[in-house]
Wavefront OBJ file of the C-alpha trace (Angstrom):
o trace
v -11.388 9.328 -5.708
v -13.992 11.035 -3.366
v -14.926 13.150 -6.550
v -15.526 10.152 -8.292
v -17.421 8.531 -5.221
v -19.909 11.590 -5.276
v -20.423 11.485 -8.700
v -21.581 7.668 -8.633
v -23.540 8.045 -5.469
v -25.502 10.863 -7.238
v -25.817 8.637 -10.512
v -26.883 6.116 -8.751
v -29.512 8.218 -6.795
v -30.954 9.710 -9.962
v -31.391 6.366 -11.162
v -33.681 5.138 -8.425
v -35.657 7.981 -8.960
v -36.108 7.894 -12.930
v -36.455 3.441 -12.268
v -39.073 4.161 -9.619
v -40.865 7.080 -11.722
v -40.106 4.599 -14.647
v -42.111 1.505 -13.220
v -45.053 3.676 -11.583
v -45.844 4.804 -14.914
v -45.579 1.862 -16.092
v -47.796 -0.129 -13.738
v -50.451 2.943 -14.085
v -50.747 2.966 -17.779
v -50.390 -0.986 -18.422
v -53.802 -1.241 -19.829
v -53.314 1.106 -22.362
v -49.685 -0.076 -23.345
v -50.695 -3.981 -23.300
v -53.335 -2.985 -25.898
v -50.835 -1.484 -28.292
v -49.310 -3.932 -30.276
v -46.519 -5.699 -28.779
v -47.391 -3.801 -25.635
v -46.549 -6.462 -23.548
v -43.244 -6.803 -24.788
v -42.347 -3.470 -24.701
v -42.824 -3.179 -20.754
v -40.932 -6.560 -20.514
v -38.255 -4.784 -22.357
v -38.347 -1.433 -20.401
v -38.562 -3.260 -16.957
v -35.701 -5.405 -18.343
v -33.701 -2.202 -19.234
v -34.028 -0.507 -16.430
v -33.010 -3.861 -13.716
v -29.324 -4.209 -15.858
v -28.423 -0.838 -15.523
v -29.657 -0.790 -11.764
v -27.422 -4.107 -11.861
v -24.730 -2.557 -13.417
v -24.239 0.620 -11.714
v -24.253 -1.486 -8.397
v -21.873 -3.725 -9.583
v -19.370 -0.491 -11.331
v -19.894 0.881 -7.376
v -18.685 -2.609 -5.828
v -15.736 -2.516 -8.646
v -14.575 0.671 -6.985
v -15.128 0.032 -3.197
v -12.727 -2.826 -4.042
v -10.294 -0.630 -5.988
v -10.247 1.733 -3.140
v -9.733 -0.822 -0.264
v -6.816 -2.288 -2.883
v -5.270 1.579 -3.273
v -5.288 1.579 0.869
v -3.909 -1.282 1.318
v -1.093 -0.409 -1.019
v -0.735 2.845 0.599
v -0.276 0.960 3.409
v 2.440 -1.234 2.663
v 4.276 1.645 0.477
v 4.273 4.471 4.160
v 4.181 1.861 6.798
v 7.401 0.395 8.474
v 7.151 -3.658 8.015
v 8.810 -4.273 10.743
v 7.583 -2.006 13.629
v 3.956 -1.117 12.251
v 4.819 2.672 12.128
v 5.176 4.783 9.157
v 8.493 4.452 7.435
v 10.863 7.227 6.520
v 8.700 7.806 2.952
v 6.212 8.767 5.497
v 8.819 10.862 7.105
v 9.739 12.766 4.761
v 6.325 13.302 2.958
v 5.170 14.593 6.797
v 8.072 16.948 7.182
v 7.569 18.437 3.677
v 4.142 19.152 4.342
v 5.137 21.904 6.569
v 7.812 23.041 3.968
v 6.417 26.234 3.006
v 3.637 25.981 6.315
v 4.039 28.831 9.282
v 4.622 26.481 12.293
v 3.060 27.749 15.780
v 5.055 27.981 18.394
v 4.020 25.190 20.329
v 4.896 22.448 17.853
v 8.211 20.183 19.073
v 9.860 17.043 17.563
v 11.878 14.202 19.362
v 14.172 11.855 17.555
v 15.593 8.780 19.368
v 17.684 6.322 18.400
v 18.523 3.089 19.893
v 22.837 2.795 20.002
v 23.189 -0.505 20.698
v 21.550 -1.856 17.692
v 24.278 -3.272 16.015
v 25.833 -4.512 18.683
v 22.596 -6.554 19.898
v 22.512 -8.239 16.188
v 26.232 -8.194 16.677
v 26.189 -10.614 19.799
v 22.503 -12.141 19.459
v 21.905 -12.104 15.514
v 19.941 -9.874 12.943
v 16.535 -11.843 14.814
v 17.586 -10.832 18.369
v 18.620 -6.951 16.547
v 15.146 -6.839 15.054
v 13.436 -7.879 18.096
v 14.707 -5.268 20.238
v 14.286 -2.375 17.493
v 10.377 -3.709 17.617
v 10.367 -3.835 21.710
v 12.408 -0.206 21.768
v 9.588 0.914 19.174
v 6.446 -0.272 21.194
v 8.059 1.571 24.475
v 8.188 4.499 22.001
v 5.023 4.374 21.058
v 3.577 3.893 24.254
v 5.258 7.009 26.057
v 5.081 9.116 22.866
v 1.005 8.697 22.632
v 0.347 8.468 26.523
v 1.114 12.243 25.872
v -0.677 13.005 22.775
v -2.506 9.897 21.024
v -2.468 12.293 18.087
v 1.062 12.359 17.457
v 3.481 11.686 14.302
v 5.407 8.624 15.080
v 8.087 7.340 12.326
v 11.186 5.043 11.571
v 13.241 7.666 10.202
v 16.329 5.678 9.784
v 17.655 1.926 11.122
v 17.911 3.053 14.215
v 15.875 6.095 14.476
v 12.886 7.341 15.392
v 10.864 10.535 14.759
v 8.339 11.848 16.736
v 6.036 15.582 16.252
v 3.791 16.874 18.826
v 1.285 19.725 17.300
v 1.679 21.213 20.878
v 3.992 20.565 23.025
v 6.514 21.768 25.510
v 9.846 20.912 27.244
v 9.000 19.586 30.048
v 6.104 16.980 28.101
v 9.219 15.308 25.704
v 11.535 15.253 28.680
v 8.576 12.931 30.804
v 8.533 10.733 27.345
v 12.198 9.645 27.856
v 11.791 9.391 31.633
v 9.117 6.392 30.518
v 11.165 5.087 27.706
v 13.963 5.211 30.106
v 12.043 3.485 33.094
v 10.904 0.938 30.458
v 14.127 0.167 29.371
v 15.655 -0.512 32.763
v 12.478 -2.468 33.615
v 12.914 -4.522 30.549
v 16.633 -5.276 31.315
v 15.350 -6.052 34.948
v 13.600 -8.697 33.586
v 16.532 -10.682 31.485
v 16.436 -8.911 28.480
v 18.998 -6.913 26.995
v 19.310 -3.091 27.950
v 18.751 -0.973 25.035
v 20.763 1.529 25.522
v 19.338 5.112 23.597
v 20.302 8.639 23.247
v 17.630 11.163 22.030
v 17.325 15.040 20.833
v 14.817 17.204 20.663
v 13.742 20.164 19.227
v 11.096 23.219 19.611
v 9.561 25.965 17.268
v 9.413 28.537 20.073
v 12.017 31.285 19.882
v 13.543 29.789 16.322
v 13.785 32.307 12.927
v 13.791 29.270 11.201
v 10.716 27.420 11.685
v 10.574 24.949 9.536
v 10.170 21.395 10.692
v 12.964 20.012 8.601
v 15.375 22.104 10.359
v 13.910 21.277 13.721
v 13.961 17.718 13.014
v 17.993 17.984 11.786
v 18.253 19.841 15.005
v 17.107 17.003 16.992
v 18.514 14.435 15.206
v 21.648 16.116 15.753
v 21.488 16.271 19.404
v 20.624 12.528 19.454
v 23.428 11.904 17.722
v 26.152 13.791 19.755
v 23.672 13.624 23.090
v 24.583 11.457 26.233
v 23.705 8.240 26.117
v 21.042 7.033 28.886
l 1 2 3 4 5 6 7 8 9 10 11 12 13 14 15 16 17 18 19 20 21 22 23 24 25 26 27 28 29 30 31 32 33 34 35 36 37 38 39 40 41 42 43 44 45 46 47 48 49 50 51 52 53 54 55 56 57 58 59 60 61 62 63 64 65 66 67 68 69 70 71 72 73 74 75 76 77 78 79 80 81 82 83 84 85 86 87 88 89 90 91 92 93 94 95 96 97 98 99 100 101 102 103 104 105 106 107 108 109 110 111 112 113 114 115 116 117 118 119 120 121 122 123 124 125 126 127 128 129 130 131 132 133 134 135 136 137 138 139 140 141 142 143 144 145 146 147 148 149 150 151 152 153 154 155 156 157 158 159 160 161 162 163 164 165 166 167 168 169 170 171 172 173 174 175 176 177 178 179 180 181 182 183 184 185 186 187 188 189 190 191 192 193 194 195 196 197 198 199 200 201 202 203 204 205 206 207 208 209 210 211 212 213 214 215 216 217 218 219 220 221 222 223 224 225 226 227 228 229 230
């Protein structure tokens, strides 16, 4: 795509130039040309010729703008979660297996958390009140995971589960994230709503022979899992 971007803006460039050099020579040697026969015609024809494909290289550059805003959006709606507005677990997985065969540094660390009492909130309240709280868990998430690095990977790895990689990061930086998403939490119960009840895992490259982030991320997912609940 950005191959074929380059390759139009530079068409399109060298085609100004040549219409430009095109109607100067034109407009200096009309004299001469209108006295040929049919002269007149001819620059008619030439101006003519050179307008259309102006016309139609603008309008073959507007085609594929569009195509490209299209091929986003789609991209969009194929890696993004519908529900909760972060990447989905295709996204997941495509951004752990980027780092498949990738050295990792030894500050990089990954989080999962998952919220327990999903089912049981959809179980009591209905599949409306279960969505609701996954989005409300999610935007706590979001908010805690990003107040410490806005650069973060944040994804729905699962129903219940969320992934999130810091390129640096440390201990005691995920631990402060589930202080906030527990303060949050209790806040949010405070106020009426539901607690939602989560357990979380985490998981560092420092000191590991196996590096890779898909083993870091099963790591953590497996501490969540078996973890205390908070």
């Amino acid at each position: 795509m950005r191959k074929f971007e380059l390759y139009k803006t530079i068409q399109l460039v060298l085609l100004l130039v040549l219409a430009a050099a095109a109607v100067a020579l034109l407009l200096r040697g009309e004299k001469q040309i209108r006295e040929i026969p049919g002269g007149g015609a001819l620059v008619f024809v030439l101006l003519a010729l050179i307008a259309s494909s102006l016309v139609f290289l603008f309008l073959d550059l507007g085609t594929y703008l569009e195509m490209r805003r299209e091929n986003a959006e789609l991209d969009q709606a194929l890696f993004t979660d519908t529900l909760t507005g972060v990447a989905n677990h295709r996204s997941c997985d495509a951004y752990v297996a980027k780092f498949r065969h990738e050295a990792l540094p030894d500050s990089m660390g990954c989080a999962v958390f998952r919220l327990d009492n999903l089912q049981q909130i959809a179980g009591m309240d209905g599949h409306a009140a279960g969505n609701a709280a996954l989005c409300a868990f999610c935007d706590i998430l979001v908010e805690a995971a990003r107040r410490q690095d806005p650069d973060c990977f944040i994804g729905r790895r699962s129903e219940e589960s969320f992934l999130v990689v810091y390129g640096v990061c440390s201990d005691d930086m995920l631990d402060e994230v589930r202080k906030e998403i527990t303060l949050k939490t209790q806040e949010r119960a405070a106020a009426g709503e539901r607690l939602l009840v989560f357990s979380s895992g985490t998981a560092m490259a420092a000191g590991r022979k196996d590096k890779t982030l898909g083993e870091m991320v099963a790591d953590a997912n497996l501490r969540a899992q078996s973890g205390s609940r908070i």
